[in-house]
MIMARNU-498037 format. One record per atom (N, C-alpha, C, CB): atom name; x, y negated, z negated. Coordinates in steps of 0.001 Angstrom, whole numbers, m for minus. Last residue first. Glycine has a CB too. Layout:
<nodes>
atom, px, py, pz
CA, X, Y, Z
...
</nodes>
This chain:
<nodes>
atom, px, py, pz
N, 79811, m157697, m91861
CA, 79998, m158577, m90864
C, 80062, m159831, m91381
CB, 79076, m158493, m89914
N, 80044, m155250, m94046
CA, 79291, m156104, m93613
C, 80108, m157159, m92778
CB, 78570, m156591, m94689
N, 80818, m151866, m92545
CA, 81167, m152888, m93495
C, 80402, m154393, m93265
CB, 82747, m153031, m93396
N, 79850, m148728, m93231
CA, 80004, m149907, m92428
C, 79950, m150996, m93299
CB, 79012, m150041, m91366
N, 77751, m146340, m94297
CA, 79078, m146275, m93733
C, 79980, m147223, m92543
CB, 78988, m145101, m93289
N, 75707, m147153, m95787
CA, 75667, m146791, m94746
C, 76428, m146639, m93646
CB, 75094, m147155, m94586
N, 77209, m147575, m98357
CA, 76346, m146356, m98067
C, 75865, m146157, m96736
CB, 75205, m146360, m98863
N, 77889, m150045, m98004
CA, 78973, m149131, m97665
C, 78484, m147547, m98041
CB, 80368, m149609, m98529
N, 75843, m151809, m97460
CA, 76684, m151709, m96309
C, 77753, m150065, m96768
CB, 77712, m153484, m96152
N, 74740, m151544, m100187
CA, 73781, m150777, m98794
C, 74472, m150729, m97751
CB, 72435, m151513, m98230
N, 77052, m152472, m101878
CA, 76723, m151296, m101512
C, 76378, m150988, m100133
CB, 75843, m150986, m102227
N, 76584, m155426, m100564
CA, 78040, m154273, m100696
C, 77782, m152916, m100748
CB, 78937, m154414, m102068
N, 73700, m156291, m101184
CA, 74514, m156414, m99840
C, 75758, m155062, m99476
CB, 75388, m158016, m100004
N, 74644, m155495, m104238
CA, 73016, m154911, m103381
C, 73542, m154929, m101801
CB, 71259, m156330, m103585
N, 76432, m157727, m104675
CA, 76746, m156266, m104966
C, 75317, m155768, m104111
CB, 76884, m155791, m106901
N, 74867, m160244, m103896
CA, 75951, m159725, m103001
C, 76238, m158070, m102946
CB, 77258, m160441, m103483
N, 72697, m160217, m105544
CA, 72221, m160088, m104035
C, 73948, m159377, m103063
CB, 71569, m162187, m103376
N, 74326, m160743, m108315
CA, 73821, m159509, m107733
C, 73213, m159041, m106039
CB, 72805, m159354, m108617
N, 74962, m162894, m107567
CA, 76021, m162137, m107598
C, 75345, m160618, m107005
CB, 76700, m162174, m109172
N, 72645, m164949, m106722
CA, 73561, m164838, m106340
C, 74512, m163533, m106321
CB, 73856, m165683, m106770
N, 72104, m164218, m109964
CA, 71238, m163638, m108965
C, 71905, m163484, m107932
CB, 70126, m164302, m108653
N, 74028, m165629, m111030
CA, 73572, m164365, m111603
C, 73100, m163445, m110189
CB, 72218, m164679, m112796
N, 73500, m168173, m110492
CA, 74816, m167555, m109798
C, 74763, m165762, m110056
CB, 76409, m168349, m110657
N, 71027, m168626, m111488
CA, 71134, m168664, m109974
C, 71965, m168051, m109620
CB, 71295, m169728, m109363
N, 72041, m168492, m114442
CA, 70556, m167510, m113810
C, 70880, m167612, m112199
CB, 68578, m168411, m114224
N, 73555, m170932, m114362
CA, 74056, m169271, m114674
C, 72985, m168344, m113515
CB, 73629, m168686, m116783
N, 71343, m172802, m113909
CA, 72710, m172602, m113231
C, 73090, m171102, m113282
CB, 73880, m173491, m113968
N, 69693, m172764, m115915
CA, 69517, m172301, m114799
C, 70168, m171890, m113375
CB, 68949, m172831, m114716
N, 71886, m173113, m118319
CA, 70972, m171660, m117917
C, 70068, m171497, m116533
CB, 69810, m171446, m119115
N, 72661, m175306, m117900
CA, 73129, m174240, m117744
C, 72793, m173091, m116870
CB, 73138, m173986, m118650
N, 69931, m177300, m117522
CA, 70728, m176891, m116285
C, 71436, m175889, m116091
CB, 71475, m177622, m115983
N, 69761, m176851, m120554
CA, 68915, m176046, m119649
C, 69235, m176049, m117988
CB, 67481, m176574, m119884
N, 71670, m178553, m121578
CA, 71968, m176830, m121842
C, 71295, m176030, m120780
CB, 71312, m176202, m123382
N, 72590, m181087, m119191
CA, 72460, m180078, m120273
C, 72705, m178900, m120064
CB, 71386, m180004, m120768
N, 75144, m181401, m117179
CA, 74465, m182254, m117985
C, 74220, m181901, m119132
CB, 73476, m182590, m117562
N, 77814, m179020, m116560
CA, 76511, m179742, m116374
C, 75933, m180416, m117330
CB, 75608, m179000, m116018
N, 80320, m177219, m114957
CA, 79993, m178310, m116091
C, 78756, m178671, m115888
CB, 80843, m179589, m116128
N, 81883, m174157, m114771
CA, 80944, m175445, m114358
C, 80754, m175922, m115020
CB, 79901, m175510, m113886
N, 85110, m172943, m115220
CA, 83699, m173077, m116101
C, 82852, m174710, m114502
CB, 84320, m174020, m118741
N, 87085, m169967, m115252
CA, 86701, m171356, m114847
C, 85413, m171816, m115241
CB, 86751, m171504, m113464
N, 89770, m168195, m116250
CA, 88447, m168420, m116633
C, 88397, m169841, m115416
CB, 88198, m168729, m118597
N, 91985, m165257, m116393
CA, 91945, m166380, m116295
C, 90299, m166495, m116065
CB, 92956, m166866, m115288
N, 94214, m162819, m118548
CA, 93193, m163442, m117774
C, 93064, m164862, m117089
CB, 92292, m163377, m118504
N, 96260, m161347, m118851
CA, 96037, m160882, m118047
C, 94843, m161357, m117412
CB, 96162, m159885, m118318
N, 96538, m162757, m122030
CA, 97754, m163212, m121169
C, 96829, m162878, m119532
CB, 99547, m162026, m121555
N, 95165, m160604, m123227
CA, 94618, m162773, m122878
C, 95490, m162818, m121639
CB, 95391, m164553, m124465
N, 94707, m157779, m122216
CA, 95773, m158650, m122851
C, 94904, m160092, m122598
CB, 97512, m158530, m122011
N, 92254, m155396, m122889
CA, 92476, m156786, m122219
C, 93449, m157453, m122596
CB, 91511, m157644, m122336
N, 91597, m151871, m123354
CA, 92144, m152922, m124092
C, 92337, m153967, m123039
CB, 93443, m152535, m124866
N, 88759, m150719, m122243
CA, 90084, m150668, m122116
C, 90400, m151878, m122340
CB, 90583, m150181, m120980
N, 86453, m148026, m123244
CA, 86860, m149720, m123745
C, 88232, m149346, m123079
CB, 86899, m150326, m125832
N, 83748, m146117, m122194
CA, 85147, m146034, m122508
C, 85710, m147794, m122130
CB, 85941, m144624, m121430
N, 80829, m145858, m124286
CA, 81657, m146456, m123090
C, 83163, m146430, m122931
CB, 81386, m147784, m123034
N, 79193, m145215, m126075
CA, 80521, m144265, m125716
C, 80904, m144608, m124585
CB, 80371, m142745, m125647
N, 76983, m146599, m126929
CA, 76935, m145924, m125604
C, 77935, m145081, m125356
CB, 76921, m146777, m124568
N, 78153, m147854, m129139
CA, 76735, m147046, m129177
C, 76453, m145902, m128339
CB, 75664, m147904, m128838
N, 80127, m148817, m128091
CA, 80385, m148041, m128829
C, 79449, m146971, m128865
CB, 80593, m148588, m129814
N, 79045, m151222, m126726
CA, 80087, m150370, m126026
C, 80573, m148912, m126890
CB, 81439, m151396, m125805
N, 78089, m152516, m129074
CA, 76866, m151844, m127777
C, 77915, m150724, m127255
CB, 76247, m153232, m126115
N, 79853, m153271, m130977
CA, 79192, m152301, m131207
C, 78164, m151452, m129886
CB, 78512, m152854, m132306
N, 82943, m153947, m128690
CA, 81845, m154506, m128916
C, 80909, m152995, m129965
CB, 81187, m155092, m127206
N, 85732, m154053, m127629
CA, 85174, m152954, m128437
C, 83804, m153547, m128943
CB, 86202, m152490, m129693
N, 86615, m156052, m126062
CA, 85321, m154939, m125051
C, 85242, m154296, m126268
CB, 85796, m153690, m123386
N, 88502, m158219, m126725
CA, 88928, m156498, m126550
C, 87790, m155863, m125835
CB, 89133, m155570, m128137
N, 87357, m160415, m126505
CA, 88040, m160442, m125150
C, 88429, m158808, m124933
CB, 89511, m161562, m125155
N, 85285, m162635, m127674
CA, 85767, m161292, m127961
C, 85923, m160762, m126467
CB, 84700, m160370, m128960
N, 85262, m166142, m127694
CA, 84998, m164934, m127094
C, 85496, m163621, m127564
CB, 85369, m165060, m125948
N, 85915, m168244, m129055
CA, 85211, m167482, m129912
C, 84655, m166318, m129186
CB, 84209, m168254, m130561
N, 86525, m169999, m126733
CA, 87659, m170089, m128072
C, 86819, m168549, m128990
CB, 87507, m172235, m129311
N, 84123, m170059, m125320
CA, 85539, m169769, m124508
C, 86550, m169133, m126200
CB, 86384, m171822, m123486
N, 82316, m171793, m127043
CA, 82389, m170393, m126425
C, 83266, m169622, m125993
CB, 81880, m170312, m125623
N, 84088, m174315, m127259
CA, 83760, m173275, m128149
C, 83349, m172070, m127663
CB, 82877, m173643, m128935
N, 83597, m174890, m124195
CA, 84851, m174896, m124997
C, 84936, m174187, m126146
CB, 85182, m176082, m125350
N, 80705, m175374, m124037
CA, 81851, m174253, m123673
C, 82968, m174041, m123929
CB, 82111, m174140, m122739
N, 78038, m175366, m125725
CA, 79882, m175789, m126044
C, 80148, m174903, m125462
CB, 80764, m175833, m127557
N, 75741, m174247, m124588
CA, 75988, m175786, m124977
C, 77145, m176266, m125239
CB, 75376, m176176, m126023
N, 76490, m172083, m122118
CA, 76462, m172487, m123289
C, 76146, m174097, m123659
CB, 77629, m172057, m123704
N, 76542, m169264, m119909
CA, 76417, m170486, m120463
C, 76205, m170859, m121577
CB, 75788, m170966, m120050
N, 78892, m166650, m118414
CA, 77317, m167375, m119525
C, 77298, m168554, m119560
CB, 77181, m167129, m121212
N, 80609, m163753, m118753
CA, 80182, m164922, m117659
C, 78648, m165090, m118846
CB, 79853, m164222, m115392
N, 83763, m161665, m118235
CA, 82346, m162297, m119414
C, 82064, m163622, m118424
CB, 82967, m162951, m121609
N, 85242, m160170, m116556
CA, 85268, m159746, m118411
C, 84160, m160454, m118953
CB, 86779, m160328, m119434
N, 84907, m159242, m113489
CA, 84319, m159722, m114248
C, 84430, m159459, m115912
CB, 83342, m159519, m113720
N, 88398, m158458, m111813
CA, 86722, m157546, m112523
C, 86812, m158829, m113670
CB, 86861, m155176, m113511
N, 90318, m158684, m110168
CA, 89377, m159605, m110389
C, 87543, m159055, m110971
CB, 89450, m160342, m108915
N, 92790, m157700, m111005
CA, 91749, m156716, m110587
C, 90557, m157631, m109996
CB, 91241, m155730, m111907
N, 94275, m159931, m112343
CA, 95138, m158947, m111133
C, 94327, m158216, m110452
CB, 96192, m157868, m111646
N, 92884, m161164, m113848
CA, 93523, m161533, m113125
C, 94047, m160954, m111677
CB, 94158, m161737, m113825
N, 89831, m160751, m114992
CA, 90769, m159996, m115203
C, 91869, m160555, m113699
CB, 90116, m158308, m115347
N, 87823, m163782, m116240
CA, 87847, m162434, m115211
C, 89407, m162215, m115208
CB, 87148, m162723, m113405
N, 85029, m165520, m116848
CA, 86492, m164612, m117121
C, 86860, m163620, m116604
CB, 86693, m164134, m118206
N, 82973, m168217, m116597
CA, 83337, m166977, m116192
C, 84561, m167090, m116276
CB, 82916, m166517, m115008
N, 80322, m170406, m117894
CA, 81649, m170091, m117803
C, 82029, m168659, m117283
CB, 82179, m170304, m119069
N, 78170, m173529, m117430
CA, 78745, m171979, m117292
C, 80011, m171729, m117086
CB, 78221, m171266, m116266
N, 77298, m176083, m119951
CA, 78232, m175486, m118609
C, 78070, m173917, m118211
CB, 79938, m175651, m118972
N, 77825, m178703, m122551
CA, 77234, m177563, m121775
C, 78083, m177740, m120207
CB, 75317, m177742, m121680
N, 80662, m179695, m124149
CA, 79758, m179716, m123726
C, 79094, m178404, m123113
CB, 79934, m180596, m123117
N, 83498, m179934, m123876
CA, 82551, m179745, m125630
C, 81187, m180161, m124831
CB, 83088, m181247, m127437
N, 85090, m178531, m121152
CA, 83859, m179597, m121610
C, 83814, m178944, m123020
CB, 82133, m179557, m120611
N, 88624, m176793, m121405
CA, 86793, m177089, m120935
C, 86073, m177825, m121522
CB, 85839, m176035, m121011
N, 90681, m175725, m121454
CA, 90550, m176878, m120332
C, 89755, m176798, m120265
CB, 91003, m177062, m119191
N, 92352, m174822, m124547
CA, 91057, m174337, m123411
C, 90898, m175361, m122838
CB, 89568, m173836, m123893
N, 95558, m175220, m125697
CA, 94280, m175656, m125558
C, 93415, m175032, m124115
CB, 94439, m177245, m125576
N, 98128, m173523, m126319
CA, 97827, m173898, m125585
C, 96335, m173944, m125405
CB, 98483, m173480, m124946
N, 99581, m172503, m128605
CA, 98822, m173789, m129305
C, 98351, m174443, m127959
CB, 99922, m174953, m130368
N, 98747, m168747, m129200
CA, 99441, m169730, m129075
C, 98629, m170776, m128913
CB, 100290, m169598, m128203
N, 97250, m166439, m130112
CA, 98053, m166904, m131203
C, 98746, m168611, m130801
CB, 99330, m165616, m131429
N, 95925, m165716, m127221
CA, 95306, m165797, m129113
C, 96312, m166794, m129928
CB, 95472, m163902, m130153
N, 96422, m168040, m124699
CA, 97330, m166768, m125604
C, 96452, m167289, m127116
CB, 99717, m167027, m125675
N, 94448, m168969, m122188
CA, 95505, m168929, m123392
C, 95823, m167748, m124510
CB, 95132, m170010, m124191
N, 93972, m167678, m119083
CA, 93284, m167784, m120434
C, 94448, m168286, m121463
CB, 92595, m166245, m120919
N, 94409, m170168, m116422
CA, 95001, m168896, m117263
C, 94358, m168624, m118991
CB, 96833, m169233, m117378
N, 91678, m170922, m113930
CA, 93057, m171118, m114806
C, 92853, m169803, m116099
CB, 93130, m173084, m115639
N, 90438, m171696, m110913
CA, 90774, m170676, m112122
C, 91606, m171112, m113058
CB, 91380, m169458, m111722
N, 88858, m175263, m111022
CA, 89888, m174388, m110146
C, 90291, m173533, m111557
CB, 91410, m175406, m109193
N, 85138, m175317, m111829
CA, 86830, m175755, m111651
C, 87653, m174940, m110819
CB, 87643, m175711, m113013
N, 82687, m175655, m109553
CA, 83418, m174334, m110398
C, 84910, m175478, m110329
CB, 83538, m172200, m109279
N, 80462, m178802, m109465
CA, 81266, m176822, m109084
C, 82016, m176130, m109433
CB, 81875, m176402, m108138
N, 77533, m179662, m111465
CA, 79234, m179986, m110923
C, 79313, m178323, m110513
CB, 80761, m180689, m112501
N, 74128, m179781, m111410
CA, 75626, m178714, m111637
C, 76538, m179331, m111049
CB, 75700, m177141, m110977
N, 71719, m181931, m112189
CA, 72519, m181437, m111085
C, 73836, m180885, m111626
CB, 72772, m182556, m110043
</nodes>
């Protein structure tokens, strides 16, 4: 069984000695751009705490390159993360996978409402 989303908090600064507030354990985690609330990275892991610490936060990724995606630089400072916690790894992942789906049913919802020139109720 999944615990629920912590309350957001502020990504820490690369360089500075302020610690990640997450399980050495499994969990899902999501990052997201403070002021815009656009999604920067969402997953699960067996260490989230390590995951979190070893994220690549610029977007210059080789895929983003491959594609000629246009990258826009991320300050740390400009984020914040929250993580679920769960037992194991495989709750993770089924956790994630649900909220996944979840997300997407909403964007699918958002659109078809605003292609059909109306907002959902």
């Amino acid at each position: 069984m999944t615990s629920s989303w912590s309350s957001w908090r502020h990504f820490p600064q690369v360089q500075g000695l302020d610690p990640i507030e997450a399980p050495a354990g499994p969990g899902v985690y999501e990052v997201r751009h403070t002021l815009t609330g656009r999604a920067i990275a969402f997953g699960y892991s067996a260490n989230v705490a390590r995951s979190l610490r070893e994220l690549k936060i610029d977007g210059a990724s080789g895929w983003s390159r491959l594609f000629r995606r246009e990258v826009h630089p991320v300050r740390t400072s400009d984020l914040e993360y929250r993580i679920c916690a769960t037992q194991t790894r495989s709750e993770a992942k089924t956790a994630a996978q649900r909220l996944m789906g979840l997300r997407q049913t909403y964007w699918r919802r958002r659109q078809m409402f605003n292609w059909a020139g109306s907002s959902p109720a």
